[in-house]
ZAMARGU-4260 file (C-alpha; in steps of 0.2 Angstrom, whole numbers, plus 5000, padded with zeros to 4 digits):
<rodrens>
0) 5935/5966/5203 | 5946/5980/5208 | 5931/5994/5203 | 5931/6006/5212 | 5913/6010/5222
5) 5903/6025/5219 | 5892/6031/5233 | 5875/6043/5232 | 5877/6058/5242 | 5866/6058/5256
10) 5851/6072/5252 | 5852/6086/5264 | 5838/6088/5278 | 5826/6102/5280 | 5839/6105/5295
15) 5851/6108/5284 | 5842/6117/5270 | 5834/6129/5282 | 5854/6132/5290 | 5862/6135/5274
20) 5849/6147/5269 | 5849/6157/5285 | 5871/6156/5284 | 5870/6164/5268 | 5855/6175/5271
25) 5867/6182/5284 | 5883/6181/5274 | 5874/6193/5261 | 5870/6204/5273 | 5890/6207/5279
30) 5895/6206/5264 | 5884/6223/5259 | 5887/6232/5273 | 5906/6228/5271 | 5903/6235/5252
35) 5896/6251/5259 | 5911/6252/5270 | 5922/6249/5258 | 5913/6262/5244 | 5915/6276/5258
40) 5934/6272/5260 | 5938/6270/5240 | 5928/6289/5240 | 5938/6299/5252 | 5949/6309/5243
45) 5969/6307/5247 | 5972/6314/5266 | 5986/6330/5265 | 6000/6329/5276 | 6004/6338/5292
50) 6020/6342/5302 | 6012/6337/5319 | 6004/6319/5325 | 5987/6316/5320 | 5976/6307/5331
55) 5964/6295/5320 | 5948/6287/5326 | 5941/6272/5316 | 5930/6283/5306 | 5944/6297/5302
60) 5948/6285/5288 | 5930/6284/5281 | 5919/6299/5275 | 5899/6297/5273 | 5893/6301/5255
65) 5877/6296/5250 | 5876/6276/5246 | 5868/6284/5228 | 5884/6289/5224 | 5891/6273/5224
70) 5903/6268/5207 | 5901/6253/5198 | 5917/6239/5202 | 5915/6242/5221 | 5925/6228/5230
75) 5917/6212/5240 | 5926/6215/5256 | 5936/6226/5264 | 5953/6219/5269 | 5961/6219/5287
80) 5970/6230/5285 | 5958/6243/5277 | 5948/6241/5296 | 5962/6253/5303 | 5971/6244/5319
85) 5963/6236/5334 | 5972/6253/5343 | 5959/6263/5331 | 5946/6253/5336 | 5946/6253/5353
90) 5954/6270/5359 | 5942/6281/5369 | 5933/6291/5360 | 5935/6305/5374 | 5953/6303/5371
95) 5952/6310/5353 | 5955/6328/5350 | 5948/6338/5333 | 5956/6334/5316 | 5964/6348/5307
100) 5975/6350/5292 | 5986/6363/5293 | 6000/6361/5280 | 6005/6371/5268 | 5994/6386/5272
105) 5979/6376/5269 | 5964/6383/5281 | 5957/6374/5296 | 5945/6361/5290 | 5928/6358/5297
110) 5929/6352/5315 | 5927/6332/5317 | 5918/6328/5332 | 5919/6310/5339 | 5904/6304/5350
115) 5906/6290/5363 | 5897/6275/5358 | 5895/6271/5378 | 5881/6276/5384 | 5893/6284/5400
120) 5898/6294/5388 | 5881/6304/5387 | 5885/6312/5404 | 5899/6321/5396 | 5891/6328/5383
125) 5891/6350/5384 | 5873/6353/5384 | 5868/6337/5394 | 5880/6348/5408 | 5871/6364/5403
130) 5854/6358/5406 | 5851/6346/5418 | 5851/6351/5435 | 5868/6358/5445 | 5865/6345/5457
135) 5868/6331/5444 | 5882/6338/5435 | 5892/6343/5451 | 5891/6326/5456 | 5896/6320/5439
140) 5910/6332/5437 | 5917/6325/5454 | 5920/6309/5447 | 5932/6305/5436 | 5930/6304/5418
145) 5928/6284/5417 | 5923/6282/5435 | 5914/6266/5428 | 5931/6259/5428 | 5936/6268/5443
150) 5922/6259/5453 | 5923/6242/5448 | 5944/6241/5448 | 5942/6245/5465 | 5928/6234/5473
155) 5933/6221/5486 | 5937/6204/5474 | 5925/6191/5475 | 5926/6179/5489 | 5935/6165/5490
160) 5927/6153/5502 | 5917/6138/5500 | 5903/6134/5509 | 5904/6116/5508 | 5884/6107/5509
165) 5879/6091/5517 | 5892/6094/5531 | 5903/6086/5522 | 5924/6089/5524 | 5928/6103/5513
170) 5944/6090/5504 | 5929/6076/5500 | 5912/6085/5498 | 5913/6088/5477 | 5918/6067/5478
175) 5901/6067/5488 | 5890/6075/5476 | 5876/6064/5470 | 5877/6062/5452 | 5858/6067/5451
180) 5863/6085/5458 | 5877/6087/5444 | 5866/6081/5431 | 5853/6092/5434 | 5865/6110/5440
185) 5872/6103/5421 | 5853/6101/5412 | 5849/6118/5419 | 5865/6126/5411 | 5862/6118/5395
190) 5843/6126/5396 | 5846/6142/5399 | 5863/6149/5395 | 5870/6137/5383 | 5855/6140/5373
195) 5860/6159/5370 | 5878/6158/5371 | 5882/6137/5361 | 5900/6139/5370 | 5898/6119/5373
200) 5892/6102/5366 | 5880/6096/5374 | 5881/6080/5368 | 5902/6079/5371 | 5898/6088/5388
205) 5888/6070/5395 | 5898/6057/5386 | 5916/6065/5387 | 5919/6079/5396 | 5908/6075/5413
210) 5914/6057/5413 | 5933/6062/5414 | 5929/6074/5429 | 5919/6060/5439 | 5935/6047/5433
215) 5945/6059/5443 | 5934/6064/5456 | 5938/6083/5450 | 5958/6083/5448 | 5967/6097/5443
220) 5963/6095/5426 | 5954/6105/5414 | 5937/6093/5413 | 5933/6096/5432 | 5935/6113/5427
225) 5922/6113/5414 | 5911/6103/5426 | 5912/6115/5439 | 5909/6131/5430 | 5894/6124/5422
230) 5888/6119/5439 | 5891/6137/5443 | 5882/6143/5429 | 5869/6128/5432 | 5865/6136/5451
235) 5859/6152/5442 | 5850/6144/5429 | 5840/6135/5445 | 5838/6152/5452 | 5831/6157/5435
240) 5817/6145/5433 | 5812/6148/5451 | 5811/6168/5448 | 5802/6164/5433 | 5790/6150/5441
245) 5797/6137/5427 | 5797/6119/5432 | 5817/6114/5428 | 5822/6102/5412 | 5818/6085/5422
250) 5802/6090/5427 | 5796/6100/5411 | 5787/6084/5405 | 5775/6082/5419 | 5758/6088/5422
255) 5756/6105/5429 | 5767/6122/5426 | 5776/6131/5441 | 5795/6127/5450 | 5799/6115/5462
260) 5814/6115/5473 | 5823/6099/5469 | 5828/6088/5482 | 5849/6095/5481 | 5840/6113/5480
265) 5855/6117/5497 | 5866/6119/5482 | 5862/6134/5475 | 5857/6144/5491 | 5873/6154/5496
270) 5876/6172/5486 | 5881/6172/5472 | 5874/6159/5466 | 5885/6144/5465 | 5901/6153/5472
275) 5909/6136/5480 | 5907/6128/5464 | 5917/6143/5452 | 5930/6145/5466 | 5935/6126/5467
280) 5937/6128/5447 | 5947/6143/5451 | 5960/6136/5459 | 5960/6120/5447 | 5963/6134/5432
285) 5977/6143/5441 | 5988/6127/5437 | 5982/6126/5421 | 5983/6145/5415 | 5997/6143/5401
290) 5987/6130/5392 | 5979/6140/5374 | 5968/6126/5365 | 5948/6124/5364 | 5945/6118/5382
295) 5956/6130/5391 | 5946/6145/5380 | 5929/6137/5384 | 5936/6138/5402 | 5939/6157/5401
300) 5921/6161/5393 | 5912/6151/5405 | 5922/6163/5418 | 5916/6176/5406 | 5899/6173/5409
305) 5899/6169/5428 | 5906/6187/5431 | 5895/6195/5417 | 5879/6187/5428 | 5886/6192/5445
310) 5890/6210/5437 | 5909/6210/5438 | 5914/6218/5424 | 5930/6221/5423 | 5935/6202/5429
315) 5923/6197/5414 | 5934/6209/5403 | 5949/6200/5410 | 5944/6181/5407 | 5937/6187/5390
320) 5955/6194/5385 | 5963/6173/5390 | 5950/6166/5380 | 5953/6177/5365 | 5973/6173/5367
325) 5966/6155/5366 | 5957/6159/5349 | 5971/6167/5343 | 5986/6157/5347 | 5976/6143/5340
330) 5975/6152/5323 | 5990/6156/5323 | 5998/6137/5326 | 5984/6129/5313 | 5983/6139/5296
335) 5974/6124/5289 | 5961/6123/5302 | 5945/6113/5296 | 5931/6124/5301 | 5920/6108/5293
340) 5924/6096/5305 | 5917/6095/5324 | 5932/6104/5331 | 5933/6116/5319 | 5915/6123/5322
345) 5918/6122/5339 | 5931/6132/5338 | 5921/6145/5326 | 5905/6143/5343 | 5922/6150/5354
350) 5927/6163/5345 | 5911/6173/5340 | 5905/6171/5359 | 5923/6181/5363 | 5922/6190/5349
355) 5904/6198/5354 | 5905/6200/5372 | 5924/6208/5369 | 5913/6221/5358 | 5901/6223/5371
360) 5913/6227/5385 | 5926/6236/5376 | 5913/6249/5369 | 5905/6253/5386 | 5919/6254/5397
365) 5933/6262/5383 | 5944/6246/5389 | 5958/6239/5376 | 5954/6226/5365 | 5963/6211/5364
370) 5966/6210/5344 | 5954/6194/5342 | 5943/6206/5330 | 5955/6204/5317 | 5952/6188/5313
375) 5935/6190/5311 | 5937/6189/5293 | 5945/6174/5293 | 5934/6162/5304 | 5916/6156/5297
380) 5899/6158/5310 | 5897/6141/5316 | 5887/6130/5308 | 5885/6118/5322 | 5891/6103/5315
385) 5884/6086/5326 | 5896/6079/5338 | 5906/6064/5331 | 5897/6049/5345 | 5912/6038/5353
390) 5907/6021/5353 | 5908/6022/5373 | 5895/6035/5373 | 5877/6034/5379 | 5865/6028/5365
395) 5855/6042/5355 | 5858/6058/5353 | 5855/6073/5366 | 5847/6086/5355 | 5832/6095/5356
400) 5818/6100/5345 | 5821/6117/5352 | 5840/6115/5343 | 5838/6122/5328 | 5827/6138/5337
405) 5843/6143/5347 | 5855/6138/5334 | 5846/6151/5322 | 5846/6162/5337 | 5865/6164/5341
410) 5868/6167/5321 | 5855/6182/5320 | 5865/6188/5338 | 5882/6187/5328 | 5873/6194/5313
415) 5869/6208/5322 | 5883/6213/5331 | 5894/6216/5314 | 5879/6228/5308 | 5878/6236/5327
420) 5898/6239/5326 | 5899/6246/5305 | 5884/6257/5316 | 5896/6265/5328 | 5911/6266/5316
425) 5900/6274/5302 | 5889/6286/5311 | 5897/6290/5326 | 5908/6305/5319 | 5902/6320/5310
430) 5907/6337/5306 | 5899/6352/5310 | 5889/6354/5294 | 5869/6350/5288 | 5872/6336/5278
435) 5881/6327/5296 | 5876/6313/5299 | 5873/6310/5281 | 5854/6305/5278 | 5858/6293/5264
440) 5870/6283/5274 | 5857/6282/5288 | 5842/6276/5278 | 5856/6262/5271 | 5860/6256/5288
445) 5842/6256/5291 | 5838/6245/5277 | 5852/6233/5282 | 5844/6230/5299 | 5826/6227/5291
450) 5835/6214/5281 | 5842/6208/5297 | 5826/6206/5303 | 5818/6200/5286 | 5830/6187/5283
455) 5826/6179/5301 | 5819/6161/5301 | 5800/6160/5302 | 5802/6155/5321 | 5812/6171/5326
460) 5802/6181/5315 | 5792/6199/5322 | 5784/6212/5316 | 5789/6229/5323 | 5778/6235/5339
465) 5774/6217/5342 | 5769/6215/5362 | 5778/6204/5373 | 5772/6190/5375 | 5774/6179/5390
470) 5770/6162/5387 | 5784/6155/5384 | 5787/6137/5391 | 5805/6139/5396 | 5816/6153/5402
475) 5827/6151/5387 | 5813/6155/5375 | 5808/6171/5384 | 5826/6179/5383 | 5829/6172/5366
480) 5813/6182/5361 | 5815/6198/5370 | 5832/6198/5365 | 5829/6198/5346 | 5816/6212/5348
485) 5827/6222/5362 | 5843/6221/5349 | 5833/6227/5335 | 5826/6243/5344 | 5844/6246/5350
490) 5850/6245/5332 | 5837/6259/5327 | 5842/6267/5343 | 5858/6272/5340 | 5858/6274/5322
495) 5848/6288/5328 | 5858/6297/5343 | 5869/6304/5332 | 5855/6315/5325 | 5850/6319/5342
500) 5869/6327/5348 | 5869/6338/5333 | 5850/6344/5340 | 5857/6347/5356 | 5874/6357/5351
505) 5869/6362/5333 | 5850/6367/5332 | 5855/6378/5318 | 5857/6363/5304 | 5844/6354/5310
510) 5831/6349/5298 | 5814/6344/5299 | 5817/6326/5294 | 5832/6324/5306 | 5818/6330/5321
515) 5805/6317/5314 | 5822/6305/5315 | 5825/6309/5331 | 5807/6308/5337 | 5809/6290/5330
520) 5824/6286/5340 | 5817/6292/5356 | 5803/6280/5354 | 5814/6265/5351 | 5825/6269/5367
525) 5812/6263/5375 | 5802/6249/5381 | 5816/6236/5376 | 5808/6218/5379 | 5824/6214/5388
530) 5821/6225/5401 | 5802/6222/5405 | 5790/6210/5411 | 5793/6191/5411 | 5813/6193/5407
535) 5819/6204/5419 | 5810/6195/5433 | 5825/6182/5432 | 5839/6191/5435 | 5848/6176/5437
540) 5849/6175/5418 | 5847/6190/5411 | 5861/6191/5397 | 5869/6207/5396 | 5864/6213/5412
545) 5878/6229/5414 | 5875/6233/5399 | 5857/6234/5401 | 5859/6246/5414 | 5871/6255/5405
550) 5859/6259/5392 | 5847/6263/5403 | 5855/6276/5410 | 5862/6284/5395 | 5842/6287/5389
555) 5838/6293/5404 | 5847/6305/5404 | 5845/6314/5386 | 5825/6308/5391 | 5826/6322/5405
560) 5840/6332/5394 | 5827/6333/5380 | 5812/6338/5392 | 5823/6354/5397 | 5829/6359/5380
565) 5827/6376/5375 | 5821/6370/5358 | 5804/6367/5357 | 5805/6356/5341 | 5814/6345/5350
570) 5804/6346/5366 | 5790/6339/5354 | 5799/6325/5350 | 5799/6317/5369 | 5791/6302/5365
575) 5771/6297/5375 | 5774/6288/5390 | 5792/6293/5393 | 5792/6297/5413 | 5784/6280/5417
580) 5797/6270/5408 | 5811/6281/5416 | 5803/6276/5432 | 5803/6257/5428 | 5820/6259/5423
585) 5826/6267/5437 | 5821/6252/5446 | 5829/6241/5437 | 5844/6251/5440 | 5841/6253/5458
590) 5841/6234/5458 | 5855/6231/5451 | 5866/6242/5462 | 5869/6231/5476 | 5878/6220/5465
595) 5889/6232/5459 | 5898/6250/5463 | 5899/6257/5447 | 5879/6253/5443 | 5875/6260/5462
600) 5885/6276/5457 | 5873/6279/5443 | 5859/6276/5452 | 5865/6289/5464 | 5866/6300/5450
605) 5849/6298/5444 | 5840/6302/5459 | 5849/6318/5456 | 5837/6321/5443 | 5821/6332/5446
610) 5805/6329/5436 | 5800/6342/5424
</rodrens>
């Protein structure tokens, strides 16, 4: 009858419901930390000229009134360009020399001082080298400046060989592989550190991706690539359960708790972890290096991660720069990309997993960045959209309950990252004055990262000096969990360090509310969930792990820096319980050192340190 048909809209599920709410709990929260950003810039009055060069960091072009102050008509975002330039962003704080204005007779204005946001950088500070011991800072002063870099640039690279198992010839022996040993290297993966990190489709994994890798009995193409990095990644994730006594994915189900070594457990015993299985997809990518779409920039993050595990930080910095060409090349060729459809949202899980680490990295070793960040305004956080099923595929989908959990999980992590960076790019410059840092910009950060953590879903939710708690069922649970907690105390942290440099240098503007603030932030440095207990146990898979250590050793040293301060205010303010914690830290540090140079360098530095 030539009418035309008129279908109901299907009713979104609670899945969805509870999604949506959580995207746009998050999107308000961005969107008023941006407007504070934004009010600070509209508020700065109109910079004077000067005859020479002027050196600007990226909160020269922002000054800190109180959020009260604000006018009415403020606008909703700020735009790329009012961000200053990825140079801004990522030039080394160390590098930046004082602000003055002196044209046209005008006196010198107050001194900006710029504080490194790397927690290296605390070894640098004046009174951290007046008052801890001369045997610490002559060491320190006979490295160089960025010695971190120094260390890891030049460490013997990683090794290339390949210990073939089985005895089989080394041409045939991934041909050889039981399908039973990939499938459980890739179930492990997809447990633990896809859980975190969503760079892949589980569901596109098994019925696309893994099949084209067996068709070819892993060609030189870039699904045996992908096969073999998560195999790679999948050999630390077994190495995880069993440091944590979890039983692995295909034996979660059955009776009884605890790991047992599965019957291809020969493939993960060499050091690192799964080594043959990321150097046979390193030679498969070196043909493959000038291709820039999705695959090719999963490829690079799940390099990312492998170094980041194994404590290679610079290489990690390297593959995380390819993968962010990748994101941006492929904005630049679709400018009607459709972040609604499958691809598209895959493409948004590949960019925030750059974008984030990138941050990371960047800020603790003062590397370049690679110019991803300004796009960040222009691509949605992912809303994991459900893998379209090819009629070849197996039947059913392969989702968990525990989905929607991690899901949730990854959007408070990116959520979290843009209020850790407005942190460093709002507080992290002052002037010699009482009112710097300004308190009223401090309490409004603060009350952005209570709505962080408010605006959690009810199965990520905690209440501040919550205890760790250790029942988890599955490694994934337990990092996702301490994560959360660790990233929130960091957040307070450093909102608070600021406070604790003008103590150090400028006792004389100190207040008695900035002591109680610094009090508060001592406390919060320590005892982060992702350092203790249960997660650090499996150092396989602990996320973040330089920068952990980084951390670590920037609060121990103002810990001990504070216990010799001339100031007895501040003495008060050392935190109950500090010395053991800086012990357990030390460990964790000491641990981590024969992994890497640059960590073993700072170790040496802290045994340098006498107790008080």
């Amino acid at each position: 009858m030539n009418l035309e048909c008129t279908y109901q809209s299907p009713r979104p599920t609670k899945k969805d419901q509870s999604m949506t709410v959580a995207i746009n709990a998050i999107r308000r929260l961005e969107s008023k930390i941006e407007n504070l950003t934004a009010a600070v810039q509209a508020s700065k009055p109109p910079p004077i000229p000067s005859h020479g060069f002027e050196h600007h960091s990226p909160l020269s072009i922002h000054s800190q009134p109180s959020p009260g102050t604000f006018a009415n008509g403020v606008p909703n975002s700020l735009s790329r360009h009012d961000r200053g330039s990825v140079h801004e962003i990522g030039v080394s704080p160390q590098s930046m020399g004082p602000q003055t204005t002196v044209a046209y007779g005008i006196s010198e204005a107050p001194r900006k001082i710029s504080l490194s946001f790397s927690q290296h950088g605390v070894s640098l500070w004046p009174a951290v080298k007046q008052i801890l011991p001369p045997a610490f800072t002559e060491a320190r002063a006979a490295l160089a400046t960025d010695y971190v870099v120094e260390c890891e640039t030049q460490r013997t690279p990683l090794s290339i060989r390949i210990d073939t198992p089985y005895r089989a010839p080394s041409v045939l022996w991934l041909p050889a592989l039981p399908l039973s040993s990939i499938k459980g290297l890739s179930d492990a993966y997809f447990a633990v550190f896809n859980r975190s990190n969503p760079l892949l489709d589980k569901q596109h994994f098994f019925s696309t991706t893994l099949g084209c890798a067996m068709e070819t009995k892993f060609g030189y193409d870039i699904e045996a690539c992908l096969v073999l990095l998560v195999c790679a990644l999948g050999c630390l994730a077994v190495k995880a359960h069993e440091e944590g006594n979890f039983p692995l994915p295909s034996r979660s189900h059955l009776p009884g708790r605890g790991f047992v070594p599965p019957k291809w457990y020969e493939l993960i015993l060499e050091e690192p972890p799964g080594l043959k299985f990321f150097n046979e997809a390193r030679m498969r990518i070196g043909l493959l290096v000038c291709q820039n779409d999705l695959q090719t920039g999963q490829v690079w993050m799940l390099q990312t991660a492998y170094y980041a595990q194994i404590l290679r930080p610079i290489e990690s910095w390297t593959t995380v720069n390819r993968a962010a060409l990748c994101c941006t090349s492929m904005l630049k060729r679709n400018d009607a990309m459709d972040f609604d459809q499958w691809e598209g949202d895959m493409f948004c899980r590949l960019f925030w997993n750059t974008l984030m680490y990138e941050t990371i990295i960047t800020q603790e070793l003062n590397l370049p960045l690679s110019g991803v960040q300004e796009y960040e305004p222009d691509v949605p956080i992912p809303k994991f959209t459900s893998c379209p099923q090819p009629e070849t595929s197996i039947p059913g989908p392969l989702v968990d309950d525990d989905d929607s959990f991690f899901n949730f999980h990854f959007l408070a992590q990116a959520a979290h990252r843009i209020l850790l960076t407005r942190i460093r790019h709002l507080l992290y410059e002052f002037t010699e004055s009482e009112g710097s840092p300004t308190a009223a910009l401090t309490a409004e950060i603060h009350h952005q990262l209570e709505q962080w953590r408010g605006n959690l879903p009810p199965a990520l939710q905690f209440a501040e000096g919550d205890t760790i708690n250790d029942d988890s069922p599955s490694p994934a649970r337990v990092i996702a969990k301490d994560m959360l907690r660790s990233r929130y105390l960091v957040a307070k942290y450093h909102s608070g360090r600021s406070f604790l440099y003008k103590a150090l240098h400028f006792p004389q503007h100190v207040n008695d509310s900035e002591y109680a603030r610094i009090a508060e932030a001592l406390k919060d440095g320590m005892y982060w969930p992702s350092t203790m207990g249960r997660c650090t146990q499996m150092q396989s898979a602990l996320p973040l792990k330089f920068g952990w250590c980084c951390q670590c050793f920037g609060q121990i040293l103002l810990l001990h820096t504070v216990a010799r301060s001339p100031d007895p205010k501040l003495r008060e303010a050392l935190p109950d319980g500090w010395q053991s914690w800086v012990r357990i830290m030390v460990e964790l540090i000491t641990k981590c050192a024969e992994y890497s140079p640059a960590i073993a360098k700072d170790a040496e530095l802290v045994r340098l340190l006498d107790w008080p």
